[in-house]
NUDRENDREN-468615 format. One record per residue (C-alpha): residue number from 0; residue in one letter; x, y, z. Coordinates in steps of 0.02 Angstrom, whole numbers, plus 50000, padded with zeros to 5 digits. Layout:
N
PT     n   res      px      py      pz
PT   NUM     a       X       Y       Z
...
//
This chain:
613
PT     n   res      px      py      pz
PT     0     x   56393   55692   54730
PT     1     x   56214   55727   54814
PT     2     x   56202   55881   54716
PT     3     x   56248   55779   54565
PT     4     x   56124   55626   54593
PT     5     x   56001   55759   54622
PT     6     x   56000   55854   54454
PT     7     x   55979   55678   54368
PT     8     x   55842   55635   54452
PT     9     x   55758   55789   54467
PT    10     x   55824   55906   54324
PT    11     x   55899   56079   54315
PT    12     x   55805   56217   54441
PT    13     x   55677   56315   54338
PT    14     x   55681   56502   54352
PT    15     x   55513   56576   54453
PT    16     x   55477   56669   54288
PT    17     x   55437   56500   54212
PT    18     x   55307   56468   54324
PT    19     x   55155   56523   54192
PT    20     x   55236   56385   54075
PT    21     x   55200   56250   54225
PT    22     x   55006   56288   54199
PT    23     x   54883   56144   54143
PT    24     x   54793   56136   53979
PT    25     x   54633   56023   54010
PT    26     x   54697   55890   53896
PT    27     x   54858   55861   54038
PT    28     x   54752   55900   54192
PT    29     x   54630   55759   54132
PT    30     x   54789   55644   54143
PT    31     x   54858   55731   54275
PT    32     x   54708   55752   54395
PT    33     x   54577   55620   54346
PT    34     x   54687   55454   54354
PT    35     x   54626   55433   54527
PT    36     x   54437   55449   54494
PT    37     x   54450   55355   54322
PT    38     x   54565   55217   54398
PT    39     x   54456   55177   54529
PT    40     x   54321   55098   54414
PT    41     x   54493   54941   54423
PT    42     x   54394   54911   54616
PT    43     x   54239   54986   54640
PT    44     x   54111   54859   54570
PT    45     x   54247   54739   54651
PT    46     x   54201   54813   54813
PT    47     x   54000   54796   54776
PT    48     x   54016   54602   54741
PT    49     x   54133   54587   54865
PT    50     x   54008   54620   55013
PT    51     x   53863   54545   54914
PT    52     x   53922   54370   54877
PT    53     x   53936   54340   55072
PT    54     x   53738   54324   55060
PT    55     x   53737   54221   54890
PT    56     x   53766   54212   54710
PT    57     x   53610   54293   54663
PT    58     x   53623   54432   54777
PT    59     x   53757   54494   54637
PT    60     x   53616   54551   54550
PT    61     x   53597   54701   54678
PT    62     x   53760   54772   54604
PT    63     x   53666   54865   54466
PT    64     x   53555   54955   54587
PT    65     x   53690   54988   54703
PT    66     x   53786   55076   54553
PT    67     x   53645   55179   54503
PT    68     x   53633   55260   54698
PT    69     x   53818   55278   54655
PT    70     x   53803   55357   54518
PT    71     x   53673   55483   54569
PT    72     x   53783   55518   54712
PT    73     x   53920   55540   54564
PT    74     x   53805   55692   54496
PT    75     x   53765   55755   54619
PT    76     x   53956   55773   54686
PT    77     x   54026   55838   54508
PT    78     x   53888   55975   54501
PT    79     x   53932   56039   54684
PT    80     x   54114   56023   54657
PT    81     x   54075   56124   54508
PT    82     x   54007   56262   54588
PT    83     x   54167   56266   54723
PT    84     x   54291   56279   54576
PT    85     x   54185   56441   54515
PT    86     x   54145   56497   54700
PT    87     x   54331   56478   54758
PT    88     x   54462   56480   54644
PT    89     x   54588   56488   54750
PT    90     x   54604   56307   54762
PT    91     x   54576   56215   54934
PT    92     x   54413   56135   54901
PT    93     x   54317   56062   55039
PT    94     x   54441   56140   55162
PT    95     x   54427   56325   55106
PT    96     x   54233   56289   55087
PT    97     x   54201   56222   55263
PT    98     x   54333   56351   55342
PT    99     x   54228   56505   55266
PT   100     x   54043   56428   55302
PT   101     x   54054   56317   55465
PT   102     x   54208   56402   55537
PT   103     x   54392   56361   55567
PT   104     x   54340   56203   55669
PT   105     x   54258   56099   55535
PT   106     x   54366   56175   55406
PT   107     x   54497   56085   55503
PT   108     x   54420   55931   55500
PT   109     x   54380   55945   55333
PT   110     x   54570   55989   55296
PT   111     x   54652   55841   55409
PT   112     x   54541   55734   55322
PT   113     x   54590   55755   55172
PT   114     x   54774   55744   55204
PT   115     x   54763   55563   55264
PT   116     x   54624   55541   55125
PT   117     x   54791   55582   55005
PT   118     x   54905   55468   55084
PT   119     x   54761   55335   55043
PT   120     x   54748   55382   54881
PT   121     x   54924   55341   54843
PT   122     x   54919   55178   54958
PT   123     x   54744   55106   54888
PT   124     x   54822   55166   54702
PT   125     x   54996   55074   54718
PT   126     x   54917   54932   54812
PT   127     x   54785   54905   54668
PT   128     x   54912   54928   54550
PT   129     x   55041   54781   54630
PT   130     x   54867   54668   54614
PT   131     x   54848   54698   54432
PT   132     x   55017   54639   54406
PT   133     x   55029   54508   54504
PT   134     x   54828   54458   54428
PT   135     x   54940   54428   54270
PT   136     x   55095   54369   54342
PT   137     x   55074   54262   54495
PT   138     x   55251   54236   54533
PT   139     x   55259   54422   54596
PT   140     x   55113   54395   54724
PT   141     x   55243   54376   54909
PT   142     x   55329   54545   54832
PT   143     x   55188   54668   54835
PT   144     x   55223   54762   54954
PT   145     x   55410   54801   54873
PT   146     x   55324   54825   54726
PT   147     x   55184   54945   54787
PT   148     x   55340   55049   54903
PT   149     x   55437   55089   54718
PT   150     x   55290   55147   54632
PT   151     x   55275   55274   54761
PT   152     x   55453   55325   54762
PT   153     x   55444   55338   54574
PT   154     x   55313   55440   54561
PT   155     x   55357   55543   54697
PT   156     x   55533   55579   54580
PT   157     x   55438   55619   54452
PT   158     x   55320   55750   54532
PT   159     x   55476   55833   54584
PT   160     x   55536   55875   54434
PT   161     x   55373   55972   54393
PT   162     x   55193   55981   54357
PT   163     x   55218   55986   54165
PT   164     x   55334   55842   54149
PT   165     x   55239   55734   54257
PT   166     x   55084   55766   54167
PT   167     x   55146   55732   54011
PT   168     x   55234   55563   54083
PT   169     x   55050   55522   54113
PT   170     x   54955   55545   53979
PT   171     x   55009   55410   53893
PT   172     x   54946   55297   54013
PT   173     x   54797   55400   54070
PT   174     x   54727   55395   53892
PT   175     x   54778   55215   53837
PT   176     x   54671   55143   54015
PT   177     x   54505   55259   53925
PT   178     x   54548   55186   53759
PT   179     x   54582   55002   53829
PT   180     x   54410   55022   53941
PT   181     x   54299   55089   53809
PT   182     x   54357   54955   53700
PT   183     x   54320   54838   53808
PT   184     x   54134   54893   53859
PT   185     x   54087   54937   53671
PT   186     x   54154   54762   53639
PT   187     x   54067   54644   53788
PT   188     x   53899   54751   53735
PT   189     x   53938   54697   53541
PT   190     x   54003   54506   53613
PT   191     x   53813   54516   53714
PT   192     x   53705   54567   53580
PT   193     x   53784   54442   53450
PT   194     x   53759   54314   53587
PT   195     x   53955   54294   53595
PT   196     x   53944   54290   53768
PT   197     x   53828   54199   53869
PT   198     x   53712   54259   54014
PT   199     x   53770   54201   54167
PT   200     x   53699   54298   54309
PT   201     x   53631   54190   54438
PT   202     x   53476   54305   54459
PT   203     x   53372   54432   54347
PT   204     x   53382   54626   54403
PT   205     x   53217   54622   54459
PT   206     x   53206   54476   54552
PT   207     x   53183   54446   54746
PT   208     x   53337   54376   54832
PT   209     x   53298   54271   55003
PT   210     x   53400   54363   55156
PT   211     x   53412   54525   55069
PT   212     x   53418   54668   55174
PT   213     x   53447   54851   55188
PT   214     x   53608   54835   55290
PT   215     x   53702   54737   55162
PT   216     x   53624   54828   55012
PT   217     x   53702   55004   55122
PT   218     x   53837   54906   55186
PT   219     x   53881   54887   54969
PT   220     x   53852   55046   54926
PT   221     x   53977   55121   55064
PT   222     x   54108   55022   54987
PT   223     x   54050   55050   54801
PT   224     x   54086   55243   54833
PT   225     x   54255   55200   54837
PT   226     x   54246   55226   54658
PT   227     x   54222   55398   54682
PT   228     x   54379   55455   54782
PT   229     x   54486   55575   54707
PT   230     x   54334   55689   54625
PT   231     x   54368   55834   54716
PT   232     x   54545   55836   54659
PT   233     x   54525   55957   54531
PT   234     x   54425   56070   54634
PT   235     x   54592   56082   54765
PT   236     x   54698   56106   54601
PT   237     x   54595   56250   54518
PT   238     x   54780   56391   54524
PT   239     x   54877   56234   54433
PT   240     x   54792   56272   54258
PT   241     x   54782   56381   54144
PT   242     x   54668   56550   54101
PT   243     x   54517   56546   54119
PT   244     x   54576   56445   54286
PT   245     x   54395   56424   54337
PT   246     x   54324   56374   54178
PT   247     x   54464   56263   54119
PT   248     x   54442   56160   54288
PT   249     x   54259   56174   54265
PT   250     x   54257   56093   54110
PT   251     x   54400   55964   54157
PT   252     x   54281   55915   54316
PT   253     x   54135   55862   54193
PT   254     x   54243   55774   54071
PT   255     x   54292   55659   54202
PT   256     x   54143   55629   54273
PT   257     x   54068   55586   54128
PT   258     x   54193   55465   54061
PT   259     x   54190   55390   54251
PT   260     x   54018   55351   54248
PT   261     x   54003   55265   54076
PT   262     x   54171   55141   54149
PT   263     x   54076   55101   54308
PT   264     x   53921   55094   54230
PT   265     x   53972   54988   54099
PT   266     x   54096   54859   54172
PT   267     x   53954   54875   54343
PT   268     x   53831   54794   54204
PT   269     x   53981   54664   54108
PT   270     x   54009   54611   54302
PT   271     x   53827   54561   54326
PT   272     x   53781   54491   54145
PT   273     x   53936   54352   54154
PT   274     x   53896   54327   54326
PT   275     x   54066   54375   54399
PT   276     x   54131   54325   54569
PT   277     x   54272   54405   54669
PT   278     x   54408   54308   54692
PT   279     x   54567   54353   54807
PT   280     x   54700   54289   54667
PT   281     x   54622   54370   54506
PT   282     x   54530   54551   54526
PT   283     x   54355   54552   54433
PT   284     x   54410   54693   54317
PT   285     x   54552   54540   54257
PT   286     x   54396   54416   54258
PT   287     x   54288   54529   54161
PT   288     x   54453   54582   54031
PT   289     x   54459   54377   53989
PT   290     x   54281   54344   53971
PT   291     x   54283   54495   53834
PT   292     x   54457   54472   53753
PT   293     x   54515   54277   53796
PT   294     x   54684   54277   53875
PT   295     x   54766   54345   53726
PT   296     x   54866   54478   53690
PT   297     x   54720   54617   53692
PT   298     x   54707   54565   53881
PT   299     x   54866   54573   53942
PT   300     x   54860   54746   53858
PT   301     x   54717   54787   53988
PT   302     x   54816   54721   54115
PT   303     x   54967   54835   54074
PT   304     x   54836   54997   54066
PT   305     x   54753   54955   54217
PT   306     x   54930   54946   54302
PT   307     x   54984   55104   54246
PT   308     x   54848   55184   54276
PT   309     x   54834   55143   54460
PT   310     x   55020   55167   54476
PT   311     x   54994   55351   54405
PT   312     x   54826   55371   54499
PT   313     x   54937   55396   54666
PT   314     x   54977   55548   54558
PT   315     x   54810   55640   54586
PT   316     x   54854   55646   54778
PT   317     x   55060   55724   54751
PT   318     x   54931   55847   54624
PT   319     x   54829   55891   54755
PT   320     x   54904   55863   54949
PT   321     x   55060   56003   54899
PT   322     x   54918   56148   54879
PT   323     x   54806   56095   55021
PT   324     x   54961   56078   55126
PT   325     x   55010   56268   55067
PT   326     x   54825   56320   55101
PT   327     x   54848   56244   55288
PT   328     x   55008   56312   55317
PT   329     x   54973   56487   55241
PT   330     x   54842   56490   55389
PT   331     x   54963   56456   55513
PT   332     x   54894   56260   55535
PT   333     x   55038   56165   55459
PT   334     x   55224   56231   55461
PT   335     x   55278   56364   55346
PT   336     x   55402   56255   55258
PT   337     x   55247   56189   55142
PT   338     x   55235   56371   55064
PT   339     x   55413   56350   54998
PT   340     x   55421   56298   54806
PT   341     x   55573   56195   54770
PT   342     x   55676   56183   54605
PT   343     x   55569   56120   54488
PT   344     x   55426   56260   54549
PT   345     x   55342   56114   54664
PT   346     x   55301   56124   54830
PT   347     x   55425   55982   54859
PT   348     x   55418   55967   55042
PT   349     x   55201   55901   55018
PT   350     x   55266   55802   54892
PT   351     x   55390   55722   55005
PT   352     x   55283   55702   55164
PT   353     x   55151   55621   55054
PT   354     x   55265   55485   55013
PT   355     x   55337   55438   55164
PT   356     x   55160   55421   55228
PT   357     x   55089   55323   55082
PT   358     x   55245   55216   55115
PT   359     x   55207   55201   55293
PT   360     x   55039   55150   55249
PT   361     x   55076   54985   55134
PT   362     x   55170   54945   55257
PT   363     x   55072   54954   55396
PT   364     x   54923   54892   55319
PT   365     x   55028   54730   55238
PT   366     x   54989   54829   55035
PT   367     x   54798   54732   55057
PT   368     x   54686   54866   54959
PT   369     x   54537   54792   55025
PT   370     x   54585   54834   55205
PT   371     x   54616   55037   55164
PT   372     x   54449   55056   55070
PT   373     x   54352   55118   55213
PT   374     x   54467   55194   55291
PT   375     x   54493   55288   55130
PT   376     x   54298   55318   55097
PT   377     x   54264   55376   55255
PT   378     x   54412   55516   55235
PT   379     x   54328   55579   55073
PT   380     x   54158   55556   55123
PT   381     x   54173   55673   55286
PT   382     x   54236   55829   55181
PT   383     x   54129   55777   55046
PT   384     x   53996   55815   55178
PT   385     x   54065   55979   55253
PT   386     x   54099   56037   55081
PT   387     x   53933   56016   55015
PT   388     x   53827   56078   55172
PT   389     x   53927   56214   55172
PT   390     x   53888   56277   54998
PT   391     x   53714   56267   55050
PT   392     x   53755   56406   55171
PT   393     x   53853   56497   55048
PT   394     x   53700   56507   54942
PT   395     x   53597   56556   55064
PT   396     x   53699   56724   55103
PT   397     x   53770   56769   54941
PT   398     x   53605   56707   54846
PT   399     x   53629   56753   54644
PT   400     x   53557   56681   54494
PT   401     x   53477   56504   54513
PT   402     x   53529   56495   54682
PT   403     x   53373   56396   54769
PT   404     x   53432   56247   54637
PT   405     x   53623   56278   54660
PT   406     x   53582   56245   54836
PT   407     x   53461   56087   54803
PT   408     x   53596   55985   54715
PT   409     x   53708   56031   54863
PT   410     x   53587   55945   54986
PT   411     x   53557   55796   54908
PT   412     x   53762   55790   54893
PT   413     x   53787   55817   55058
PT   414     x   53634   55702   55116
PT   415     x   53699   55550   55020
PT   416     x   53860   55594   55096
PT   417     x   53830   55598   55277
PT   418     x   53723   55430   55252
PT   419     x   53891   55346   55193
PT   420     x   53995   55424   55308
PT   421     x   53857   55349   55467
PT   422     x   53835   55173   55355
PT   423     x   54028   55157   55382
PT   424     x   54028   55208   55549
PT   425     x   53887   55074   55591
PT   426     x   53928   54946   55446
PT   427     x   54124   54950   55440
PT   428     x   54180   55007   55619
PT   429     x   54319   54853   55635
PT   430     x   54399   54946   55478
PT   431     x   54363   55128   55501
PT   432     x   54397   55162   55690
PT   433     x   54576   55226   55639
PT   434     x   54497   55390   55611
PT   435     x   54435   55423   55767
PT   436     x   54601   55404   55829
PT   437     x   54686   55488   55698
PT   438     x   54582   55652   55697
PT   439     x   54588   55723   55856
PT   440     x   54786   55693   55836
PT   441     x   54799   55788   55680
PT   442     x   54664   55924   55738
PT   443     x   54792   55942   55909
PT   444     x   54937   55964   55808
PT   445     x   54853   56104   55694
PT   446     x   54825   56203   55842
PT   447     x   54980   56172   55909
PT   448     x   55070   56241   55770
PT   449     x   54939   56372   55758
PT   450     x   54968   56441   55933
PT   451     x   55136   56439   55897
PT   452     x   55141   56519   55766
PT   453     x   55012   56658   55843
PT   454     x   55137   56671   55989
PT   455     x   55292   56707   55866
PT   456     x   55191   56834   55771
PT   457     x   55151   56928   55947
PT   458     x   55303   56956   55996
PT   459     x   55401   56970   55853
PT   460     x   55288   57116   55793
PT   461     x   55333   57287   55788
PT   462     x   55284   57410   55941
PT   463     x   55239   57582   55924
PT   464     x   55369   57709   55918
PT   465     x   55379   57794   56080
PT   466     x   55331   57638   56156
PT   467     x   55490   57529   56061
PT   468     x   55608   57678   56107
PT   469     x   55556   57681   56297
PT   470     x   55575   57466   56304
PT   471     x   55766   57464   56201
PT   472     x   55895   57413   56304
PT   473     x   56080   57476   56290
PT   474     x   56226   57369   56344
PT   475     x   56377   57456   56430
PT   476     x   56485   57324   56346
PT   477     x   56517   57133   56277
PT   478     x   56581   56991   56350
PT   479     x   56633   56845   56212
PT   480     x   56658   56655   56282
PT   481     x   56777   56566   56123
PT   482     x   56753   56380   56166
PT   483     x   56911   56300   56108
PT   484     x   56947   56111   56074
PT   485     x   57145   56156   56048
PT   486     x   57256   56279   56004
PT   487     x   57237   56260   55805
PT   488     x   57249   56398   55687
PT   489     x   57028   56389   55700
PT   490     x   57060   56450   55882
PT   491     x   57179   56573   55830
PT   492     x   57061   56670   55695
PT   493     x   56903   56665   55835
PT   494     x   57002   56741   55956
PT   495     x   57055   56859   55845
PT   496     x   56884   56889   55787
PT   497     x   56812   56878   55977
PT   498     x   56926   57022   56011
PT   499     x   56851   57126   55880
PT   500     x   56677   57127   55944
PT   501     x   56721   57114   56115
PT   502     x   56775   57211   56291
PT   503     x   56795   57040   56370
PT   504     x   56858   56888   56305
PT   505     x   56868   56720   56395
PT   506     x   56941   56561   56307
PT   507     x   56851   56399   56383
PT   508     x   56923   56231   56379
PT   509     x   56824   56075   56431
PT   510     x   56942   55911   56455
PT   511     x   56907   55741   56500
PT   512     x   57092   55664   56490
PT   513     x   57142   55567   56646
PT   514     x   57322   55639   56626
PT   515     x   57316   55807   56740
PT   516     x   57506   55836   56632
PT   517     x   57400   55850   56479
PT   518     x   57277   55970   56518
PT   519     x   57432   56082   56606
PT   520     x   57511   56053   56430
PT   521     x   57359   56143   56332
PT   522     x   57341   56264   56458
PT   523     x   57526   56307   56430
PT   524     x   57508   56308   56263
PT   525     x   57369   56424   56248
PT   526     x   57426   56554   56381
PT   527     x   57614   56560   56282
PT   528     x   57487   56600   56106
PT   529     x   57363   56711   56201
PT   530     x   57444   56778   56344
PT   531     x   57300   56918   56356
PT   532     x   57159   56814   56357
PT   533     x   57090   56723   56503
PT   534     x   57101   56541   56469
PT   535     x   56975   56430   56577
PT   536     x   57010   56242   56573
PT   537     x   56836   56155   56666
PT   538     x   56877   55948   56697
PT   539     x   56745   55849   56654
PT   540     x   56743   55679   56754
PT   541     x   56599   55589   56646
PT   542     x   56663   55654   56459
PT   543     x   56524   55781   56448
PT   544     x   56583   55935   56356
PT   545     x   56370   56015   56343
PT   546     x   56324   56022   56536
PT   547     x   56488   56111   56605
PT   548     x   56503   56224   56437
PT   549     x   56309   56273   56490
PT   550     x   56353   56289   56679
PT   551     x   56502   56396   56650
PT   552     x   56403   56521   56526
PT   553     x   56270   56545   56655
PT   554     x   56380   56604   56768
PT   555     x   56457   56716   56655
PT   556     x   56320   56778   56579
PT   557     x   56253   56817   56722
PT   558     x   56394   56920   56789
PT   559     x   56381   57015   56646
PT   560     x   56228   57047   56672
PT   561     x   56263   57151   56829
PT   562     x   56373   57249   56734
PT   563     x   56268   57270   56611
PT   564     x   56353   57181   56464
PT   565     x   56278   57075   56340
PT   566     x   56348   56903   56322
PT   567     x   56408   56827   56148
PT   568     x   56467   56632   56157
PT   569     x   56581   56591   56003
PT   570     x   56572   56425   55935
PT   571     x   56741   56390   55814
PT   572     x   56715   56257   55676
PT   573     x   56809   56219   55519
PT   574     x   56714   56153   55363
PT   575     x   56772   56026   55255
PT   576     x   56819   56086   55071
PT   577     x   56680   55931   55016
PT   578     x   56521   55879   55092
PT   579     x   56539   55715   55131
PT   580     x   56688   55731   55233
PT   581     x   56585   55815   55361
PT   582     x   56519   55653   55403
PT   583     x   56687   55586   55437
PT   584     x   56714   55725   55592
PT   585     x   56625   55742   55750
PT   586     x   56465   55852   55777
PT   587     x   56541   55935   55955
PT   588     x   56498   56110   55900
PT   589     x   56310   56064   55839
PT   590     x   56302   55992   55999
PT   591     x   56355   56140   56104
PT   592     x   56237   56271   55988
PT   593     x   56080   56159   56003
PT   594     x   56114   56148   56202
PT   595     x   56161   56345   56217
PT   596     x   56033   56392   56114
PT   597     x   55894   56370   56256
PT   598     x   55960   56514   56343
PT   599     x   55886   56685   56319
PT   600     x   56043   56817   56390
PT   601     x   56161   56744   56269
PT   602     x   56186   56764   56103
PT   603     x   56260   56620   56020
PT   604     x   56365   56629   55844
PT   605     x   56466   56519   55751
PT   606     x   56653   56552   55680
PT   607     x   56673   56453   55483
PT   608     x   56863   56423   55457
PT   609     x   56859   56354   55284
PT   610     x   56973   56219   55249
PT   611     x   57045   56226   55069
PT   612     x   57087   56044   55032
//
């Protein structure tokens, strides 16, 4: 049935020679890897007026000069990111960047950061999503957290069944958000100039406010450059597209940059000429959508693209997290089970663990958008930072054409960068301290699995000849302990199969009946059956069948050690002719391998009788 359920929800496997037809033209990596970045233009300027309306209505004039930093921050990012896709192609972005110029350390942090930064991704993306839906339909409002929880598991079912279907699932409503959003700048702009709408700002853009300061203007702009989360996407996603890999991704990277600064830009400016407020029921992208449109049907249309849109956006991290996951665990940081490609030719295991921690997330954080922001600024904003000063070195030591501006545009990136990352620190500690928790657990569990990993390798490696020759050890003979429940005809084919591989075969019985007639009754029986094999029956006054099974394989093993012999304990099972009817059986022998298998003189194997109904 599983194997059923799972070829309808995820499709038929796809051979590994179909992997070339999985890459991305720029036209589906636009929908595919942008949706984040383009989406987030539903809550940036929402975040601006959010902090400035605690001084006063006119301090919403600010907003415009706050997006302008923003945006020079914006160009400054795309053109360094730019240079990373051509400088490493190999995908990885700020982690592969900060790993090769500051060293495995910050590469680390760069890395770890951007993990959690992907969980955030999908949170913030559902969460926004649930809040444009419930904008337009109220009634839903005590369910968004439901809501937000099956957006994630949808999408995470549909990046399972492949990079090309899910990026043609989203292009429609990648493309109908641009559409919706240009038509609603070009048309406010139109609405403004014909005098349609009506100037309501409560202060002109020049104008002094009372109690302005540089704290709350910085304090703004930290939470502005939310809006420009999910840039570096494409940069980590450079091997998912298509040949020329570099300048396909290149090219995608300016696109979206371009169309993102026109949306922020433009609804930035709407925001501040009707003299928006924020308002905890009704986000100001909704506000801004009615002022343009009415509450007709053309608005409810924007509603519906904005919802998709940050629905899909949580697609940009499942796009990117699986290939920085496979860079971390190709370097021995994250376990090896993230280089394995599933069916579909996705690294379904990242795709997985992203969801169950985006899920964990909402949750956590009650699906409230406004409280992740920082949280998710600060984990862009730190690799953004490592990233960019670390192309700075890169120029410096490989030099090339233009390389004293390449390296310019880097600094200013990564100057602007580290400012946001300190303003949050300082400004927003009550929501960002997470991450100083956070980190240094994520950085100790890369080095744990590193070490590990390191240790394997050492002594799994392969000596020297003379030297392997001179340290292999030859047994004198084997010793087999079959651990039997019963005499069944299971028991019957291990012995049989014990006393193929074996000099020395010992049947152990472990019984916890209170009847001493019962266990003289299966020792009986098994003695009449097996009359050459020594039968050991061990009582076990507290129902434990693991501890004496483990004391009385000590104590042979090590006998047979002295002699020399290596020691092989048997485990019988039968398996079920279906699946599910191994839940309807106890797990005795899973117990006994998992308890066994701590000890290093034995070896322990397992006997499959196949049941065939």
């Amino acid at each position: 049935m599983w194997h059923y359920l799972k070829r309808v929800l995820i499709g038929k496997p796809l051979k590994t020679a179909d992997e070339g037809g999985q890459a991305l033209t720029k036209f589906k990596a636009l929908a595919l890897l942008s949706s984040d970045a383009l989406s987030s233009v539903a809550y940036g300027t929402e975040q601006i007026t959010t902090v400035l309306i605690t001084l006063s209505m006119a301090a919403l004039m600010y907003q415009v000069w706050v997006a302008a930093l923003v945006l020079v921050l914006l160009a400054a990012i795309t053109l360094s990111y730019q240079q990373i896709i051509h400088a490493y192609p190999s995908g990885g972005g700020a982690y592969v960047v900060a790993s090769t110029n500051w060293g495995q350390g910050a590469g680390l942090v760069a890395g770890g950061s951007l993990l959690v930064d992907y969980m955030l991704t999908v949170a913030v993306s559902t969460t926004s999503a649930t809040e444009a839906i419930t904008s337009a339909i109220p009634a839903l409002y005590s369910h968004q957290v439901l809501i937000s929880c099956l957006i994630v598991v949808g999408i995470m079912l549909l990046n399972l069944r492949g990079i090309r279907e899910s990026a043609s699932f989203l292009t429609l409503p990648v493309y109908l958000f641009i559409i919706m959003i240009i038509f609603m700048i070009v048309y406010g702009l139109y609405n403004i100039l014909t005098g349609n709408i009506e100037y309501h700002a409560a202060a002109q853009i020049n104008q002094q406010v009372q109690g302005m300061t540089l704290v709350l203007f910085f304090r703004a702009f930290s939470s502005g450059s939310s809006s420009l989360t999910g840039v570096e996407a494409i940069s980590n996603a450079v091997p998912n597209f298509k040949k020329p890999k570099s300048h396909n991704a290149s090219a995608t990277l300016a696109i979206m940059a371009t169309i993102l600064a026109v949306f922020f830009g433009g609804i930035t400016y709407l925001s501040y000429y009707m003299g928006i407020v924020p308002s905890s029921h009704e986000t100001v992208l909704s506000q801004i959508g009615e002022g343009v449109f009415g509450h007709g049907a053309i608005y409810y249309l924007l509603q519906l693209s904005t919802a998709m849109i940050l629905a899909v956006a949580a697609n940009t991290g499942f796009s990117a997290f699986p290939i920085l996951a496979y860079n971390l665990a190709k370097d021995k940081f994250l376990p090896h089970a993230y280089l394995d490609k599933g069916d579909r030719l996705g690294y379904s295991n990242g795709i997985i663990s992203l969801a169950i921690g985006a899920i964990a997330l909402i949750i956590l954080f009650g699906g409230k958008t406004s409280s992740l922001i920082p949280l998710y600024a600060v984990g862009v904003f730190v690799p953004f930072t490592l990233s960019q000063s670390g192309m700075i070195i890169h120029w410096r030591r490989n030099k090339g054409r233009n390389w004293l501006l390449k390296a310019t545009i880097n600094f200013v990136g990564a100057f602007i960068s580290l400012a946001l990352v300190v303003f949050l620190f300082l400004l927003r500690f009550e929501n960002v301290w997470p991450y100083l928790i956070v980190m240094p657990i994520i950085l100790r569990m890369f080095y744990k699995i590193h070490g590990h990993y390191i240790r394997v390798a050492e002594q799994l490696r392969v000596e020297e000849e003379a030297h392997k020759i001179a340290n292999t050890h030859h047994f004198d003979g084997s010793t087999v302990i079959v651990l039997v429940s019963g005499v069944t005809r299971v028991t019957s084919k291990a012995i049989s199969y014990a006393q193929s591989i074996g000099d020395y075969v010992i049947a152990m019985h472990v019984s916890f009946d209170s009847n001493p007639e019962k266990e003289k009754e299966t020792s009986e029986e098994f003695k009449k059956e097996f009359p050459d094999v020594r039968f050991v029956d061990i009582h076990s006054s507290y129902r434990s069948i693991a501890q004496p099974t483990l004391r009385f394989c000590d104590v042979i093993a090590k006998r047979a050690e002295d002699r020399n012999y290596s020691t092989t304990v048997l485990v019988p099972q039968f398996v079920p002719k279906h699946r599910w009817e191994q839940i309807l059986h106890n797990q005795t022998g899973l117990r006994l391998r998992a308890t066994l298998n701590s000890r290093q003189n034995m070896i322990i194997a397992t006997y499959n009788y196949h049941l065939k109904e």
